[in-house]
C-alpha positions in Angstrom: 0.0 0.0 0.0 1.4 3.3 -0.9 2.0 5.7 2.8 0.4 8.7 3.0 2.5 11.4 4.5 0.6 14.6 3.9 -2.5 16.0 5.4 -5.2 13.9 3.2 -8.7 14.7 1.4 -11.7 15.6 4.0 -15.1 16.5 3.8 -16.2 20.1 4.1 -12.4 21.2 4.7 -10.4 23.0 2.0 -7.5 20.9 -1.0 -4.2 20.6 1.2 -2.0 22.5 -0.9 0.4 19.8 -2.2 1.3 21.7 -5.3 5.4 22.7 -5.9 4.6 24.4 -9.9 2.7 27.8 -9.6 0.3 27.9 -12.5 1.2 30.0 -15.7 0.0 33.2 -16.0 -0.7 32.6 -19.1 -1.9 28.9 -19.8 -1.7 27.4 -22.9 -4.6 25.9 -24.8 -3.3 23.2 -26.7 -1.4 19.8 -25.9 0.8 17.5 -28.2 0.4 13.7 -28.5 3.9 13.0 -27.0 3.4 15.2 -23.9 -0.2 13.1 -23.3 1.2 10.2 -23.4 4.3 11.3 -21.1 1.5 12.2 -18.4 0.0 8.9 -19.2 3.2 7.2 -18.5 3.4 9.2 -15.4 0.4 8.2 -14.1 0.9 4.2 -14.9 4.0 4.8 -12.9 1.7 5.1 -10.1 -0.3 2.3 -11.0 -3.5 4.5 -12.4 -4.9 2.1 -15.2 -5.9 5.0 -17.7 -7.3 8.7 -18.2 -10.6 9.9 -19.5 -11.4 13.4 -20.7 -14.5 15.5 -20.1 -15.4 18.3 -21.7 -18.0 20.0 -19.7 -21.7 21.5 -21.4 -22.7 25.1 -20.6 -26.1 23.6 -19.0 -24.1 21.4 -16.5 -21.8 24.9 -15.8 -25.2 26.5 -15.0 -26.4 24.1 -13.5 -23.5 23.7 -10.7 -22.6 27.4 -11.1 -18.6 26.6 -12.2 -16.9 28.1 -14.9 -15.0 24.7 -15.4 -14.2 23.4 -19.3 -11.8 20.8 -19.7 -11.2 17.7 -17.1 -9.0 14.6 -17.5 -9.7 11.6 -15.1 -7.1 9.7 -13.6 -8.4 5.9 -12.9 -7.2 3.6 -10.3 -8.7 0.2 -9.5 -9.0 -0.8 -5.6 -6.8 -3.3 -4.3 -8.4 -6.4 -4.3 -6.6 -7.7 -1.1 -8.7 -4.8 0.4 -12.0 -5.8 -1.2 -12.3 -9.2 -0.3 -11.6 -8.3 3.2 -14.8 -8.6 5.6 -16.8 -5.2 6.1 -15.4 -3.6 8.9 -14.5 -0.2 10.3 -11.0 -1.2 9.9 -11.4 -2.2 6.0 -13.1 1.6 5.7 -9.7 3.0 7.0 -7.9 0.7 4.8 -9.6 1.8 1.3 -9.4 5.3 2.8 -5.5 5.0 3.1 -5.4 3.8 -0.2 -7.6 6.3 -1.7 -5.5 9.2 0.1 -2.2 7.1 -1.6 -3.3 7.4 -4.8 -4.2 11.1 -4.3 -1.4 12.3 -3.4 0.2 11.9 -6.7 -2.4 13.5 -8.8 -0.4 16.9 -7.2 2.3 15.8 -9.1 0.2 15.2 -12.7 -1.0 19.0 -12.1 2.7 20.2 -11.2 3.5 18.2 -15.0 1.0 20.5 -16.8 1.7 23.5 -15.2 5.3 23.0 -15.5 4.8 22.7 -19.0 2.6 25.5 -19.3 -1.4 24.6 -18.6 -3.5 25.7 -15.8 -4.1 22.6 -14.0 -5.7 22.4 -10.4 -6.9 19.4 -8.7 -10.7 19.4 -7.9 -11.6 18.3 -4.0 -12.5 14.4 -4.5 -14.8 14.8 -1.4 -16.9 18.2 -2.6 -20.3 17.5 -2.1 -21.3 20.9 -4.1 -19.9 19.4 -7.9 -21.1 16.0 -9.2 -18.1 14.4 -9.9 -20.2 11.6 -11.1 -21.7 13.7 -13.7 -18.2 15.0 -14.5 -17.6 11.6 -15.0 -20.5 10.6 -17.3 -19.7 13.9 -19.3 -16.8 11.7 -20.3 -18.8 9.7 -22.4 -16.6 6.8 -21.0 -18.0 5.5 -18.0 -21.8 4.8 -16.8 -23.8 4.9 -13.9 -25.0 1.1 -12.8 -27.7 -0.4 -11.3 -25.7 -0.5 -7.7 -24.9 2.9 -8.2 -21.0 2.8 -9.0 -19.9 5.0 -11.5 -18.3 2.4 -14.0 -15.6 2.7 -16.5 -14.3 -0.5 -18.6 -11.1 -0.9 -16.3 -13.2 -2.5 -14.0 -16.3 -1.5 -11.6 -14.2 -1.5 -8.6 -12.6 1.8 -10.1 -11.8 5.1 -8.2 -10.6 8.4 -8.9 -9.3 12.0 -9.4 -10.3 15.2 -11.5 -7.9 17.4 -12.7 -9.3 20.5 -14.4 -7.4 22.6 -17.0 -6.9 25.2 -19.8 -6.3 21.9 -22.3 -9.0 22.4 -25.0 -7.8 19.9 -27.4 -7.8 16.9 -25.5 -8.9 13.9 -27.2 -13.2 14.1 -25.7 -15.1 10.9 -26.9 -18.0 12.6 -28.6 -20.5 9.5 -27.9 -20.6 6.8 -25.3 -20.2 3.1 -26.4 -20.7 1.7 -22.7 -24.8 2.4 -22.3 -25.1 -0.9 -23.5 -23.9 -1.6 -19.6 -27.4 0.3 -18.5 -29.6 -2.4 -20.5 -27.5 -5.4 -19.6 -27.4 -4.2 -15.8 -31.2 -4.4 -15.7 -31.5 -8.2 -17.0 -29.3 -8.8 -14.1 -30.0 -7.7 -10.4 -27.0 -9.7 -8.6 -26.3 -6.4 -6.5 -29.7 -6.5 -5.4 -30.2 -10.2 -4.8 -26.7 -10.2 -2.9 -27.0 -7.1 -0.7 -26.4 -8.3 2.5 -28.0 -5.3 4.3 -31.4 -5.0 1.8 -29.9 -1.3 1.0 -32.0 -0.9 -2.1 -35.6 0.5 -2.2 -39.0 -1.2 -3.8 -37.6 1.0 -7.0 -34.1 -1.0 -6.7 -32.7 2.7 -6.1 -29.8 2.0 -3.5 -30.8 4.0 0.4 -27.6 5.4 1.2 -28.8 5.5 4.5 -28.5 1.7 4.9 -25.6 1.1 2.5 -22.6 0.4 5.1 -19.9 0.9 1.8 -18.7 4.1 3.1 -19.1 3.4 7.1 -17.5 -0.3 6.6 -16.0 -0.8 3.3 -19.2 -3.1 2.3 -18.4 -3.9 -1.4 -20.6 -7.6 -1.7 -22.3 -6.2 -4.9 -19.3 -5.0 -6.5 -18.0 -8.5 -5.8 -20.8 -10.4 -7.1 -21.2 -7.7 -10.7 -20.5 -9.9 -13.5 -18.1 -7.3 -14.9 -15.6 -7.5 -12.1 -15.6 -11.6 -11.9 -15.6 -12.2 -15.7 -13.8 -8.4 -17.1 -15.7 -6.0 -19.5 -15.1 -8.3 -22.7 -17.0 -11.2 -21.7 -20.2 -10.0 -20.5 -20.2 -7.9 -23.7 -20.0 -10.8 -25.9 -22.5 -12.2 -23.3 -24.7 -9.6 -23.5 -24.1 -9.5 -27.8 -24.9 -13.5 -27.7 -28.3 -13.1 -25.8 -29.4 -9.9 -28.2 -29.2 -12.1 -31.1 -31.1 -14.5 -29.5 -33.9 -12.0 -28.8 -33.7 -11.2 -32.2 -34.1 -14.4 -34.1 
């Protein structure tokens, strides 16, 4: 597990300033293939699996009241010695200490950009005033399941971090291929079947109040999901199999 040795992410409490670039005073706009794919290789050095890019619409700018444009999305995937440990108090601290780990080194992915002239400024992974979720979905590379989990093709036991910055011609995926994930999730209902505290509702909407996956590390449905026992692949070629079946 990677030590944490600066004062981490909390709720309601301001970014711990972890930044050692300033940002340029004036940022530029535009980013070349190699430089990408040397943050890309920075961030695999820390064992993120991939970035996603989101390009935000004015409505969700109203909406939230930000003036933010440009995002890139550094993915990690939760240890899996973690997950498959019981639900416990303890296993919360645990996938808290490894979500702080990982954060820590998104500092160092802005400091990149700005040293190489972009604005680039973490946003607060724990600010309940921004949907980082709908940040997310603006990606057009992830989608929102049926347990809830915000889920790109790494893997449904996926975290991560938002970097927002003057890059304008990152490459944004203009349509999402994953909603096939929406109508596959509702033939399934493991999650639901296998929730060991009944934490969805008679609309199969999951009560936060009852769900013990932020209290206690409870993770049973993520366990269970097809996609993280069998990968992304297969249950699309599952899913592909049993629509031309419906359609014969």
């Amino acid at each position: 597990m990677i030590e944490v040795n600066f004062e981490g992410f909390s709720y309601h409490k301001p970014l711990p300033d972890f930044y050692k670039v300033q940002n340029p005073k004036n940022p530029k706009r535009e980013i070349s293939d190699d430089l990408l794919s040397e943050l890309s290789v920075l961030s695999e050095k820390y064992g993120f699996v991939g970035i996603s890019y989101s390009k935000l619409s004015d409505d969700f700018k109203s909406e939230f009241d930000t003036d933010i444009d440009n995002v890139l999305i550094f993915k990690f995937l939760m240890g899996e010695d973690i997950l498959n440990e019981p639900q416990s108090r303890e296993k919360g601290k645990m996938l808290d200490r490894e979500f702080q780990g990982y954060g820590v080194h998104v500092y160092e992915f802005a400091d990149f950009l700005r040293q190489n002239g972009f604005q680039a400024d973490l946003i607060h992974p724990l600010d309940d005033s921004l949907s980082l979720r709908s940040i997310a979905m603006q990606s057009n590379d992830c989608v929102i399941t049926r347990n809830n989990m915000c889920f790109f093709r790494e893997g449904p036991h996926n975290g991560f971090f938002m970097i927002h910055t003057s890059i304008e011609n990152l490459p944004f995926k203009k349509e999402n291929d994953m909603l096939w994930v929406k109508d596959f999730c509702r033939t399934c209902g493991v999650c639901i079947e296998r929730c060991p505290e009944n934490a969805f509702d008679e609309d199969e909407k999951v009560l936060r109040k009852v769900c013990t996956a932020h209290r206690q590390g409870c993770n049973e449905c993520l366990l269970k999901c097809p996609f993280y026992k069998r990968g992304y692949d297969k249950v699309k070629k599952r899913y592909e199999r049993m629509k031309r079946r419906e359609n014969v």
